[in-house]
FIRO-340346 format. One line per 8 residues: their letters; for each residue y, x, z of C-alpha. Coordinates in steps of 0.5 Angstrom, whole numbers. Each point is the difference from the previous one (the first is absolute). Layout:
# FIRO-340346
A) Y/X/Z; ...
//
This chain:
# FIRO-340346
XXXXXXXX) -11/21/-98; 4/-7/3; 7/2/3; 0/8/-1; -7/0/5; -7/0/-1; -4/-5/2; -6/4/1
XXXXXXXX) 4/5/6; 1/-4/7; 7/-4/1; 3/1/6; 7/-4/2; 4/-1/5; 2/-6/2; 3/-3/6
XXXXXXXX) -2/-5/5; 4/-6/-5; -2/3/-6; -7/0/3; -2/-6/2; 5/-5/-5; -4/3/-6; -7/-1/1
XXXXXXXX) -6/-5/5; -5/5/2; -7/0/2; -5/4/4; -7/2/-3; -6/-1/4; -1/8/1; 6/-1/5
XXXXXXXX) 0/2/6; 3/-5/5; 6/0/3; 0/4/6; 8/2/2; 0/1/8; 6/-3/3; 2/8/1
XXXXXXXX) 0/1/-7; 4/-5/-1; 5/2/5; 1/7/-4; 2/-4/-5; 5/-4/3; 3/6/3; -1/4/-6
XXXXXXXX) 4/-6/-3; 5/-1/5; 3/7/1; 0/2/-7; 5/-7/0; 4/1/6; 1/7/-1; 5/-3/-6
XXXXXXXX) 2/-6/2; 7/-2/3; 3/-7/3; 5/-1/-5; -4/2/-7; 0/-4/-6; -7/-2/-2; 2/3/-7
XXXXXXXX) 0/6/4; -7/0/2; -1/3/-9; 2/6/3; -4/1/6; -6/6/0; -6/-3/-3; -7/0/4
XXXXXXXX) -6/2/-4; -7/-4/4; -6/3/-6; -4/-2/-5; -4/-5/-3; -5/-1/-5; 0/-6/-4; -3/-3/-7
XXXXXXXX) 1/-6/-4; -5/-5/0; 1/-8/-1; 5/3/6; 2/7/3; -5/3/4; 1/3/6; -5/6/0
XXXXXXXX) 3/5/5; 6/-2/5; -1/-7/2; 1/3/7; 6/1/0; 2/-6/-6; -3/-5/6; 5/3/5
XXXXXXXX) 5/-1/-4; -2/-7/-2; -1/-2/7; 7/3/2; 4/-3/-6; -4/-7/3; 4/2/6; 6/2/-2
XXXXXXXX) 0/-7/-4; 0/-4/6; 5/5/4; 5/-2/-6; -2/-7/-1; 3/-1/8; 7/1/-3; 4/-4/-2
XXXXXXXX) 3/4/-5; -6/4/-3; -4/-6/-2; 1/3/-7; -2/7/2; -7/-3/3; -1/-4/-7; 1/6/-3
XXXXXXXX) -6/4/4; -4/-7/0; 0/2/-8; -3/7/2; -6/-3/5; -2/-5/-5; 0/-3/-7; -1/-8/-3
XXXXXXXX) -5/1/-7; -2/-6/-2; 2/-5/5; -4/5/6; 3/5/4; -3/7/1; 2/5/5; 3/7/-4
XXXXXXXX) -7/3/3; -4/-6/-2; -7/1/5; -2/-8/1; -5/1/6; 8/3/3; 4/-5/-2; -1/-5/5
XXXXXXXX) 2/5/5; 7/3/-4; 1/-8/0; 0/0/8; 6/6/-2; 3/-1/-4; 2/-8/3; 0/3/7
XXXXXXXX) -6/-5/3; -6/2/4; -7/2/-4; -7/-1/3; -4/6/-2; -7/-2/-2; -6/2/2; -2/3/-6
XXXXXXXX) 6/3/-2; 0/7/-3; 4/6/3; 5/-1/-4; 2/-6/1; 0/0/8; 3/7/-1; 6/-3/-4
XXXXXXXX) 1/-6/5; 1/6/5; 4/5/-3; 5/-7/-2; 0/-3/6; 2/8/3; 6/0/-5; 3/-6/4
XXXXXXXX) 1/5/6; 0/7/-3; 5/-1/-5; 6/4/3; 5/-3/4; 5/5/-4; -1/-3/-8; 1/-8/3
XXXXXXXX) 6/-3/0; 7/4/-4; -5/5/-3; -5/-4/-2; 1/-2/-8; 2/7/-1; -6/3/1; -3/-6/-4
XXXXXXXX) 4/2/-5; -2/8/2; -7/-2/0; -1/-3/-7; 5/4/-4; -1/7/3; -7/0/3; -5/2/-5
XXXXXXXX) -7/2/-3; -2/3/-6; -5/-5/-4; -6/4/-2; -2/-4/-7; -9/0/-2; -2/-2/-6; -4/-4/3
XXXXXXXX) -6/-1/6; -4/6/-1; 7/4/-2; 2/-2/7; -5/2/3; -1/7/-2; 8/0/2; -1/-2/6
XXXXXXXX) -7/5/1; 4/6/-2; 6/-2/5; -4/-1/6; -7/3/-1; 0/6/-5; 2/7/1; 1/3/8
XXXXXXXX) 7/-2/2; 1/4/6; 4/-5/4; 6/2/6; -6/1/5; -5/4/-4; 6/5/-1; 2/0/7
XXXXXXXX) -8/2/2; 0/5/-6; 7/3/3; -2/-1/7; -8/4/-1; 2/5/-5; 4/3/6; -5/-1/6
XXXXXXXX) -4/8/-2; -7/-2/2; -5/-6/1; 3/-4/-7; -7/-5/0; 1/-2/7; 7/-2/0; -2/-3/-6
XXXXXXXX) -5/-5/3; 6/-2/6; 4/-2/-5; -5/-4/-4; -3/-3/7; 8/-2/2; 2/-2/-6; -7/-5/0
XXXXXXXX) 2/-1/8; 7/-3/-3; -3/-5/-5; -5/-2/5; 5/-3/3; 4/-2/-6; 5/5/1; 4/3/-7
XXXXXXXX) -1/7/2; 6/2/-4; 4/-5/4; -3/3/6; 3/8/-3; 7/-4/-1; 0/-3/7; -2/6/3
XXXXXXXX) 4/5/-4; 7/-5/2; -3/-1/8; -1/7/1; 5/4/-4; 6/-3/-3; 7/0/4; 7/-2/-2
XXXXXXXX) 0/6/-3; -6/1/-4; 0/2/-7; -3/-5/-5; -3/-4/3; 1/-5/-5; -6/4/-3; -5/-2/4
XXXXXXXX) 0/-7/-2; -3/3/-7; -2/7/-1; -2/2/8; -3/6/-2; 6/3/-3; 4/-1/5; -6/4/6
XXXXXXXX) 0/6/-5; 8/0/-1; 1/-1/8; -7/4/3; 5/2/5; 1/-6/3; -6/-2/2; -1/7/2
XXXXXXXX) -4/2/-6; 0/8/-1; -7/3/3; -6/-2/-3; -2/-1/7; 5/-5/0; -2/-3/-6; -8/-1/3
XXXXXXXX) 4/-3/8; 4/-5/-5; -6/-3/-3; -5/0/6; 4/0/5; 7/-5/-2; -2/-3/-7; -7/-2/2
XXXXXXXX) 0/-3/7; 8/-4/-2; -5/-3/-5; -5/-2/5; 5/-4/4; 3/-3/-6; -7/-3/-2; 0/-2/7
XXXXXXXX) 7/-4/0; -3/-3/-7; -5/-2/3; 4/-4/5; 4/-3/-5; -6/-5/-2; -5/0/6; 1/0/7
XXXXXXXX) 1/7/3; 1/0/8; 7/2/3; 3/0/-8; 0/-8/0; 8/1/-2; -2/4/-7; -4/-5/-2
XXXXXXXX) 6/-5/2; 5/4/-3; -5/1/-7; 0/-8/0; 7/-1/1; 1/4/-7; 2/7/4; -3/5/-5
XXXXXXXX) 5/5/3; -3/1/7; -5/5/-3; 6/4/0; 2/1/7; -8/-1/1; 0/7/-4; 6/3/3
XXXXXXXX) -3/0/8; -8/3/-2; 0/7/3; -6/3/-1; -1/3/6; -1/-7/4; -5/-3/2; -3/-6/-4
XXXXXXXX) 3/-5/7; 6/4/-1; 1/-2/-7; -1/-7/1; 4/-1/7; 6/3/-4; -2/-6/-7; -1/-4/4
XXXXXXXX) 8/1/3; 2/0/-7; -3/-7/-2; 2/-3/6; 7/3/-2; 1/-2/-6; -3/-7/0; 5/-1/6
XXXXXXXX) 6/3/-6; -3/-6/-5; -1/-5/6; 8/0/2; 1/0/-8; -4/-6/0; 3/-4/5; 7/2/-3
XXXXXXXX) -1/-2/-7; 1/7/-2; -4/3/-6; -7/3/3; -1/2/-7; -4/7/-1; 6/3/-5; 5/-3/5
XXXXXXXX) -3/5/6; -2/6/-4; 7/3/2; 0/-1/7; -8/2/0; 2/7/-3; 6/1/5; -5/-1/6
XXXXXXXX) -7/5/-4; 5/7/3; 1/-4/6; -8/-1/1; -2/6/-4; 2/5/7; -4/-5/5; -3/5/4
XXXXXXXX) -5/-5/3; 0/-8/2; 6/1/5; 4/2/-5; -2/-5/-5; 2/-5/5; 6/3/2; 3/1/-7
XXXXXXXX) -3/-8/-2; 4/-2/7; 6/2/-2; -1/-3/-7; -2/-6/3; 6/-1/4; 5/2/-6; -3/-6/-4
XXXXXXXX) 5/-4/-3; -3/-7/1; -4/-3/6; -2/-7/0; 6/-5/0; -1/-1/-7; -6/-4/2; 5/-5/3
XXXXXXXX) 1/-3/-6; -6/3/-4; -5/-5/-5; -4/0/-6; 2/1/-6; -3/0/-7; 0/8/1; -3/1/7
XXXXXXXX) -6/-4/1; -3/6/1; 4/3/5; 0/-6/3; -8/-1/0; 1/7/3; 4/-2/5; -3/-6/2
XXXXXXXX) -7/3/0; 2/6/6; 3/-4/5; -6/-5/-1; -4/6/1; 3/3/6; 1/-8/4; -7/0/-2
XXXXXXXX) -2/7/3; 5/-2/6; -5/-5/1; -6/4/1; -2/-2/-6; -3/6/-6; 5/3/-4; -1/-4/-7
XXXXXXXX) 6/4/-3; -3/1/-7; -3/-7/0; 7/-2/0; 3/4/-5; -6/-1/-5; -3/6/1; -7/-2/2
XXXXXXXX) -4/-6/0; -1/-6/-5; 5/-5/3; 7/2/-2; 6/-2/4; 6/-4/-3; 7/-1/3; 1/-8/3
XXXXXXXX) 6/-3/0; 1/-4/6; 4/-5/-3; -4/-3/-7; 5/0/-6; 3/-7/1; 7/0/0; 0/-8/2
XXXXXXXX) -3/2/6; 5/5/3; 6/-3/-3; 4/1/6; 1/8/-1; 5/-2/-6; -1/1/-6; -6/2/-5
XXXXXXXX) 2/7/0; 2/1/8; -8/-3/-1; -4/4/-4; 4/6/4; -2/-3/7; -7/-1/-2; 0/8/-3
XXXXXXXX) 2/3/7; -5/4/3; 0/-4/6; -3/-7/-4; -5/5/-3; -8/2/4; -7/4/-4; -5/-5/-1
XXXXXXXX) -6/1/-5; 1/-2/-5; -5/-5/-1; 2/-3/7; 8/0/-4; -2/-4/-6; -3/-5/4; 6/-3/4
XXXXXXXX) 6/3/-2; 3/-6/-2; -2/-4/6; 6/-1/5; 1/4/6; -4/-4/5; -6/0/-3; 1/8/-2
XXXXXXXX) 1/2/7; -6/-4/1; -4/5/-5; 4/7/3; -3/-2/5; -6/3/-2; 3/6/-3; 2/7/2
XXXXXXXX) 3/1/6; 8/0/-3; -1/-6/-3; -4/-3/6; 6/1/4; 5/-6/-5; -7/-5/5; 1/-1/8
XXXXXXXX) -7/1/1; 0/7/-3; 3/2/8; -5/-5/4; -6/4/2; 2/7/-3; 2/6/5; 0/5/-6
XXXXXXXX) 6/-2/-3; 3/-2/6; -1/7/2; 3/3/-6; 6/-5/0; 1/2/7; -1/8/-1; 4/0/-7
XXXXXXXX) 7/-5/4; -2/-5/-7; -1/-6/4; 7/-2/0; -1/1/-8; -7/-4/-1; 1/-8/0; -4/-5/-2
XXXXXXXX) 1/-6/-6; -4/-6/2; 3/-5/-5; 5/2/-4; 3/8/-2; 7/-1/-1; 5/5/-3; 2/2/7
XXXXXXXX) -7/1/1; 0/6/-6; 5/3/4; -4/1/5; -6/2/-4; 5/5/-4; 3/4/8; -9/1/2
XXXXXXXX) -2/3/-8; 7/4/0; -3/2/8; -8/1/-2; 3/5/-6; 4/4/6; -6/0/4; -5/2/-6
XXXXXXXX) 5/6/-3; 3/2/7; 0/7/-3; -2/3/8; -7/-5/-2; 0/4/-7; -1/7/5; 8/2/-3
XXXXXXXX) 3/4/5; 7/-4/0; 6/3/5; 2/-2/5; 7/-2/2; 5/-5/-5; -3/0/-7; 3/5/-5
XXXXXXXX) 4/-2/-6; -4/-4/-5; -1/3/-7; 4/-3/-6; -5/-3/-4; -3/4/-6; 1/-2/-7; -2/2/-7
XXXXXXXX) 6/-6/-2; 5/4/-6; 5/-5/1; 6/5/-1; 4/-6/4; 0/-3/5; 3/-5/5; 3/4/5
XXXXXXXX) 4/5/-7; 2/-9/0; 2/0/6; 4/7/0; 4/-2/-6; 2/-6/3; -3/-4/-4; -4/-4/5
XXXXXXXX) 1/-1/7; -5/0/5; -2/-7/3; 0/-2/-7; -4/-7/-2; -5/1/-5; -3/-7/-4; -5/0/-4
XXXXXXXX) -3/-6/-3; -8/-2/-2; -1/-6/-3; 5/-5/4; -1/3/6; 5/5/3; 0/7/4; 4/4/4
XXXXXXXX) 0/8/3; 6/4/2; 2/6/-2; -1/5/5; 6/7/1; -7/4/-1; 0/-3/-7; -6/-3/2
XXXXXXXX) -2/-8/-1; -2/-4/6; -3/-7/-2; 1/-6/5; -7/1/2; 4/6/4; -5/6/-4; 5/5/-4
XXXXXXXX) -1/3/-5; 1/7/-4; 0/-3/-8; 3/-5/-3; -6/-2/-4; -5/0/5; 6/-5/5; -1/-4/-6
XXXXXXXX) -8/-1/-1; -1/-2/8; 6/-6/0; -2/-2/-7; -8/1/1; 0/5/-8; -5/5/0; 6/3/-5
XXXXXXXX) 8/-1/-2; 6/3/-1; 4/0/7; 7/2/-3; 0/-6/-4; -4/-5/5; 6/1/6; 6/-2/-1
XXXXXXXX) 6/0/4; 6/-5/1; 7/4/-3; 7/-3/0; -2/-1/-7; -7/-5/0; -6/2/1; -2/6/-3
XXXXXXXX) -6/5/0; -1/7/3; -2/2/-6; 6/-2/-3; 4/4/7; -4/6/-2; 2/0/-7; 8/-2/2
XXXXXXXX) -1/6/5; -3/5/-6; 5/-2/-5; 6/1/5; -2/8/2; -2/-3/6; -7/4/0; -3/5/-2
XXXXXX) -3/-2/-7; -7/2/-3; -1/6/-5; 0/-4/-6; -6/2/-4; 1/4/-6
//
């Protein structure tokens, strides 16, 4: 006996992130399975994640608060001790959450005041032995790739590169954009904080390799675990009466059908279950996310379930042909399906929750053109939705738009047919809160160079087919093809040669703006992009059509472009630059994106059926934030005025916003915004950082921050303090 335990019985222990990855370096053996976390899975674990967290977290909590919030339980691993500790079962997860640390790292690291914070996870995602530095999850065929992570620089996936490496580089470089917009800035070291002290796992110790693997065997292999879904069959063919063995062959083929086209069938259980049936009043919808199957035999009669002839049309008639059409929207997800172009969009910019509406509008009594006119609408819907967001530098992430996507699945759910569809994404569309002003002052950051791409790859399309040229839409955003495109910039990085822009800063901004910037292949990107303008335009001159048009000769001889110029009204936009590309010239550049993207996402293009008569009043903005107060409660308190200048320093350089009587913050580029954090990270170019201690505020007494304001304004009763935790 060692400690009261016998070494012969299997150890389990639970232990935190922290405690998990500051005790041990770990290693993979050669029996396991590569890396294989889709994107999907890993937003799952963001939103897990982010609405256990917010669900507790209030602006104005102390960090040592945060020991008292409710832990999060992420599973199990199997490890034993060798020269280092051996990972046999859980290396999925364990590489998520090391890819996540790596991200969370360089997020604080942008921080001034959490530089001690980023040192801390520094020590979590990689130790020094001996002079060397390993990663805490050490596989040296990865290490170059969790380098290029880790430093924020690119990474040139080799051409013999394992399925690990590259699915790694993907699901890192997904985090940059996926991570939810509502745990950046105020939030953000309290959910470091969450995440390492009361996110655990329970360690399941071996004694050794062999003693793993039979861990590992017995966990995953041996036995017959009924899953959720084989109970649901059970419950479900236990009361159809008769034709048992027939059903069953339908729901094997269904099950293989769904696989085929790299669909979860348990996913698409859960998503047809929440599209089809649940509503505001719902009881325990909670539970479909896990135990599915007790939540059909609890609440039967939802669904309508009473007779066994109920039971038989459920499944032959609702379940198996809705699984069809899930198949369907699977498959355009990664391959070209024709009208459902938007799904595989959306799919690319990280919108896994458009399965969800997709689901609420199959009716299996449409036919198959029936269903796919009304996809088709919802993908156009909601790629006009991420789009807008985009242009606004709004979070786009998937978690930030489950709640608006749940508020619309009753709304679609009572389409009758694609009229009505259309009609009710109409006046959806007419109620947005954003347009496309925002792309007045929109540019390139170091978290958008995605969305940017996706920007710049459909208004390339779309001159390109105004031009009566073949659609190269997919070729553009990477989708198809062998020569991938990359954004150019039009000014190459050489502040001596724009000097007259102002300061280095003002140079890099200017530089970034989407009207500098144009898609070229990538080899063609490499080859002159440090050339001066004269020689570039030379070169552009030979591109695609939207580049092409910087050159003069783009418009001799060519009665194509000249007709889609003239039947769009774009000729007074459309400007050519012989010799030089002046910052009047990104202006101009800028006012024809912002009319290309009007043009593109019209939502009477899109085939939505917008009113007629004024535009109704726009819907606010949804928001997951939890951040118990605001701005506006500032205002209301007389603690701020509205007009207020706001300043904000970054290296030297200053910014100025004005506070807005809404509460929002408008920055001099003349876009407002609802957070506070997020005003911060466009002036300052952060992908993170604390808006209340980055703004301050000129009072009678000095110079002062609105965090200090806030807590003045707690302090004197002046708002409605936060629950302390207990």
């Amino acid at each position: 006996m060692v400690d009261g335990r016998d070494p012969h019985l299997v150890d389990g222990r639970g232990q935190s992130v922290r405690q998990l990855f500051k005790g041990d370096r770990y290693g993979l053996q050669y029996y396991q399975r590569e890396y294989t976390w889709t994107r999907r899975n890993m937003q799952e674990l963001l939103d897990d994640l982010s609405r256990r967290f917010l669900d507790q977290w209030e602006s104005g909590h102390e960090r040592s608060q945060v020991r008292y919030y409710e832990p999060y339980f992420l599973g199990s691993i199997v490890t034993y001790q060798d020269d280092v500790t051996y990972l046999v079962d859980g290396q999925q997860r364990f590489t998520s959450l090391l890819l996540l640390l790596t991200h969370l790292r360089g997020l604080l690291k942008e921080d001034e005041e959490l530089q001690d914070d980023s040192s801390a996870l520094d020590h979590l995602i990689r130790s020094q032995q001996f002079g060397t530095r390993t990663f805490t999850l050490d596989v040296p065929e990865r290490n170059p790739c969790m380098e290029a992570l880790l430093k924020g620089t690119d990474f040139s996936i080799p051409e013999d590169a394992s399925p690990s490496v590259r699915n790694l580089w993907e699901r890192g470089c997904d985090l940059v954009e996926d991570f939810p917009e509502t745990l950046r800035g105020e939030p953000l070291p309290y959910f470091v904080d969450w995440l390492l002290d009361r996110v655990c796992l329970v360690d399941i110790r071996a004694h050794d390799r062999s003693h793993g693997w039979e861990i590992f065997e017995t966990m995953n292999d041996r036995g017959s675990r009924l899953t959720p879904l084989d109970l649901l069959k059970s419950f479900l063919l236990s009361r159809v009466g008769t034709g048992h063995a027939q059903l069953n062959d339908s729901w094997r083929q269904m099950l293989t059908d769904l696989a085929g086209e790299g669909a979860s069938p348990s996913d698409f259980v859960k998503t047809f279950l929440q599209a089809r049936y649940v509503g505001p009043e719902t009881p325990d919808v909670e539970q479909i996310d896990g135990a599915f199957h007790e939540w059909v035999r609890e609440h039967a009669a939802i669904l309508g379930l009473n007779r066994p002839d109920q039971f038989r049309e459920f499944v032959t008639r609702v379940l198996i042909p809705c699984a069809k059409r899930y198949s369907l929207i699977q498959r355009a997800t990664s391959r070209h399906v024709p009208g459902l172009e938007a799904v595989r969009y959306n799919a690319d910019n990280g919108l896994t929750a458009q399965f969800l509406l997709l689901t609420a509008i199959m009716n299996p009594d449409d036919n198959e053109d029936v269903f796919l006119e009304k996809a088709q609408l919802i993908a156009r819907y909601l790629d006009l939705v991420l789009v807008r967001r985009m242009a606004n530098s709004a979070a786009i992430q998937n978690v930030e738009l489950l709640p608006e996507i749940a508020r619309l699945v009753p709304l679609v759910r009572t389409a009758v047919d694609t009229d009505a569809l259309s009609a009710i994404l109409g006046q959806e569309a007419a109620e947005l809160s954003y347009d496309f002003s925002g792309l007045s002052s929109f540019g390139l950051r170091s978290d958008n160079r995605k969305q940017v791409r996706y920007l710049l790859a459909r208004m390339t399309a779309f001159v390109e087919g105004g031009a009566e040229n073949p659609d190269r839409t997919a070729e553009y955003l990477g989708l198809v093809g062998s020569r991938p495109h990359e954004i150019e910039h039009i000014w190459a990085n050489h502040y001596d040669r724009h000097k007259e822009v102002g300061s280095e800063e003002q140079f890099r901004q200017q530089r970034n703006q989407l009207g500098a910037l144009v898609l070229l292949p990538k080899s063609d990107n490499a080859s002159y992009r440090d050339d001066v303008y004269e020689r570039k335009v030379e070169y552009y001159q030979r591109q695609n059509t939207l580049a092409a048009m910087l050159h003069p000769a783009t418009y001799e001889r060519h009665p194509r472009l000249h007709r889609f110029l003239e039947a769009r009204d774009l000729r007074k936009l459309v400007q050519p630059y012989p010799e030089t590309f002046p910052p009047s010239a990104i202006k101009e550049r800028q006012r024809l994106y912002r009319r290309l993207c009007e043009l593109i996402w019209d939502p009477r293009a899109l085939g939505l059926a917008v009113p007629e008569g004024p535009t109704a009043t726009r819907r606010p903005a949804t928001t997951r934030a939890h951040y118990g107060i605001t701005l506006a409660q500032l205002i209301s308190s007389g603690m701020l005025m509205p007009g207020a200048k706001l300043t904000a320093t970054n290296k030297g350089v200053a910014y100025e916003a004005t506070l807005l009587a809404d509460g929002r913050v408008q920055l001099d580029s003349g876009v407002s915004y609802d957070s506070l954090s997020t005003a911060a990270q466009i002036a300052l170019n952060r992908r993170s950082c604390n808006g209340w201690r980055v703004w301050h505020l000129e009072t009678d007494s000095g110079r002062d921050s609105l965090f200090n304001i806030r807590r003045r304004a707690l302090e004197r009763g002046l708002l409605d303090e936060p629950l302390p935790l207990s």
